[in-house]
N, C-alpha and C positions, 0 to 999 in steps of 0.2 A: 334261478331258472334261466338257462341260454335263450339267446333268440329261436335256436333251430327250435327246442320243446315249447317256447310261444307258438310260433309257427305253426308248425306241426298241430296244435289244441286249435288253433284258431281258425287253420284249414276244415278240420273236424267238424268245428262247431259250425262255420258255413254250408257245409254239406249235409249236413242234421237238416240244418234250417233249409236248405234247397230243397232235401227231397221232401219235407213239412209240406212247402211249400206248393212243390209239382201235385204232389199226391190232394193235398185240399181245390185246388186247380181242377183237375182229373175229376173229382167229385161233383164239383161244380157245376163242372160243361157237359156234365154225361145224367147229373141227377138234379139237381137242384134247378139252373139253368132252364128256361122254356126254352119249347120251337119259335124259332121264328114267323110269322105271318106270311110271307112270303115265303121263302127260303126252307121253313120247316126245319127239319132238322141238319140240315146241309150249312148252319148257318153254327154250327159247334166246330168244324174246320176253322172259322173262325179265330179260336182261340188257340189255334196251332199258327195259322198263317199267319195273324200278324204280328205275336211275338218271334216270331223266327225273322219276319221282315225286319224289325224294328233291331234285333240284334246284329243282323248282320251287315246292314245298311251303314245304320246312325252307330251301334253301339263297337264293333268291330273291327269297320272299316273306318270308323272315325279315330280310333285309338292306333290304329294303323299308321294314319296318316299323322297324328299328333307325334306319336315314336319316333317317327321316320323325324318330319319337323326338326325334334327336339337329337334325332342322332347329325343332322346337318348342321345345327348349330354349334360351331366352333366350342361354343364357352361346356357344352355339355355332351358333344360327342363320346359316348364311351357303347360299347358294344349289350350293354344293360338295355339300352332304347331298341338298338334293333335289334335283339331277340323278344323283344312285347311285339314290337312291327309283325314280325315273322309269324309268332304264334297268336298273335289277335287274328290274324288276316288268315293263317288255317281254320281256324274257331269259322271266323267268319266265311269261308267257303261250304262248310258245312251246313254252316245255317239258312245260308241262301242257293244250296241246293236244297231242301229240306223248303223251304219257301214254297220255289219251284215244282218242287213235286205236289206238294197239298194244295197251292192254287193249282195245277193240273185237274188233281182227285176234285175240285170246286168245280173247275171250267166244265169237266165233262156233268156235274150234276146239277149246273145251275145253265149253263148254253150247250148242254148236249153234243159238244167236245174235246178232244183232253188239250190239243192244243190250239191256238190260235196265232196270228200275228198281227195281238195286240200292240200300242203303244209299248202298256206297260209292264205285257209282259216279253219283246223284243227288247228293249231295254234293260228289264233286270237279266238276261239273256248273256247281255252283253257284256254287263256287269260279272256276272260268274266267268267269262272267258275271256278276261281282263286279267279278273287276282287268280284267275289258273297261271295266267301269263306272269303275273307277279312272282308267284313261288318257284315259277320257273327262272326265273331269274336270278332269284336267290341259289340255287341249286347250280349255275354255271359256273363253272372251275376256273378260280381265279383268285388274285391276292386275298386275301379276307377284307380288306376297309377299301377299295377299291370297290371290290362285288357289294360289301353292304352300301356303300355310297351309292352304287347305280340302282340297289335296290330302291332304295331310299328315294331315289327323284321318281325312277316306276311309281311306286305307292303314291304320289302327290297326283301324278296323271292322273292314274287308275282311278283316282277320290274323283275326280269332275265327273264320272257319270252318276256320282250320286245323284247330285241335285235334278239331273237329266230322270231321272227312274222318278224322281220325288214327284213333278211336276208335268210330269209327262200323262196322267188324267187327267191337265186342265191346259195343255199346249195343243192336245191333240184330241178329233175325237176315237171314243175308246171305248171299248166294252165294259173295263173295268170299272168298278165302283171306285166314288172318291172316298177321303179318309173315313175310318168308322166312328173312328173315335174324337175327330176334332174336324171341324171345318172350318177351314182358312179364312171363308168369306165370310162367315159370324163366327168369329173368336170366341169361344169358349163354349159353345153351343152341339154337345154332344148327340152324336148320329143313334144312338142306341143308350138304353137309360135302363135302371133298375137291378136286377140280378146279372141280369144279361153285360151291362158297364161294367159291377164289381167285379164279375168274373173272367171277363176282357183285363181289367187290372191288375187281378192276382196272377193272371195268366203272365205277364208282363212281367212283373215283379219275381215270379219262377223262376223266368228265362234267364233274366238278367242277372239272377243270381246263380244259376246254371251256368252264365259265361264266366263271371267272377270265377266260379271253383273250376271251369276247365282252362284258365287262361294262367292262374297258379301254381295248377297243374303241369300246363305244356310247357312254361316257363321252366320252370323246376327242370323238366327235361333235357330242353335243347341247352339250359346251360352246364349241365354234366355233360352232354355231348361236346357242346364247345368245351371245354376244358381237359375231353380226354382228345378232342383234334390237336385241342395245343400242345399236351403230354405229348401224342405219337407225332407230332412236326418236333419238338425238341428231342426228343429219345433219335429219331431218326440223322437230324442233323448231330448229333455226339457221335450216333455211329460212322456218322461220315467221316468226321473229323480224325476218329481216331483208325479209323482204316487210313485215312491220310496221311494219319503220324505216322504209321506204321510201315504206311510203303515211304516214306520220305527216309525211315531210321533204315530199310535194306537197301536203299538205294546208296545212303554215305557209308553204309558196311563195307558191298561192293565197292565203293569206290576206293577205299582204304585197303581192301586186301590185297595181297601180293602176286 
């Protein structure tokens, strides 16, 4: 059996188990799952906003930035790291738009509106019009190791506002709730317990299995794309070349004839 039909079955088999996963999730936070005490039912967003946080923060922009890392370093520079960079940090713009919108759809049903200028959510704000700014970079017309290079040091910037979003409901004060699921100041000491945690978990484990298969996916992609850039930059330069043989071969014609 080839790698590609490994590949191939094993992508499969992750995507089974993804949507397994979403779909028991879904059940979950919509049946099983109670209302919250407070919050009532406004508090099954929950399991949308903070696996989409947790993805796109920690899980997206962190592989982002480890790619980039790992294309900077000499011993393993090869264009393999920064196409993960590339398509992690898409992945991950999605997801923290998607953040952003569902804490929105919360803001307006837990403080009556959609937006605010909270800490943290002016910070994760800024965070999304950063890695917009990222891919734009990427996309600026230039050598290819040169442009992934500059990408490359972008994406290390762009990571410092992680930790700024992470700690910014306890730098500042904030409307925002602090973590749900873990509290810093009593390590290990869960904010939410019972059906309601396992289903925060599973929700978690969806996601993240979610970016697994779309990050294989978009991989897959942009390296066919890369490879038909490099096809149409070499087909392009042969035809130069040989339009150049060619005017060089009428030019000693003329010169030779009588």
């Amino acid at each position: 059996m080839s790698s590609d039909t490994r590949g191939a079955r094993g992508t499969k088999v992750l995507g089974a188990l993804t949507a397994v996963t979403l779909v028991l999730t879904g059940w979950m936070a919509l049946v099983a799952s109670p209302p919250d005490v407070v919050q009532h039912d406004a508090v099954r967003l929950l399991y949308l906003h903070v696996p989409t946080a947790w993805i796109a923060m920690y899980v997206s922009f962190g592989i982002t930035t480890l790619a980039s890392l790992l294309y900077l370093w000499k011993r393993t520079r090869s264009r393999f790291w920064d196409i993960v960079a590339g398509a992690s940090a898409e992945i991950g713009l999605v997801f923290i738009g998607l953040t952003l919108l569902i804490g929105s759809i919360w803001g307006r049903t837990t403080w009556g509106v959609w937006w605010t200028w909270d800490a943290r959510l002016t910070s994760t704000a800024v965070l999304f019009v950063t890695y917009v700014g990222y891919l734009a970079v990427r996309r600026i017309p230039s050598e290819p190791l040169a442009r992934s290079r500059r990408a490359a040091i972008v994406a290390l910037a762009a990571f410092l506002n992680v930790p700024l979003v992470h700690y910014s409901v306890e730098w500042w004060r904030t409307l925002h709730q602090p973590a749900s699921l873990l509290d810093e100041r009593r390590l290990g000491d869960p904010q939410i317990h019972g059906t309601m945690l396992l289903t925060l978990l599973l929700s978690v484990l969806g996601f993240t299995l979610l970016y697994a298969w779309l990050l294989i996916h978009r991989f897959r992609l942009a390296w066919v794309e890369e490879q038909a850039e490099v096809e149409a930059l070499q087909e392009a330069i042969a035809e130069r070349h040989a339009e150049a043989e060619a005017e060089a071969d009428m030019a000693s014609q003329a010169q030779v004839a009588p």
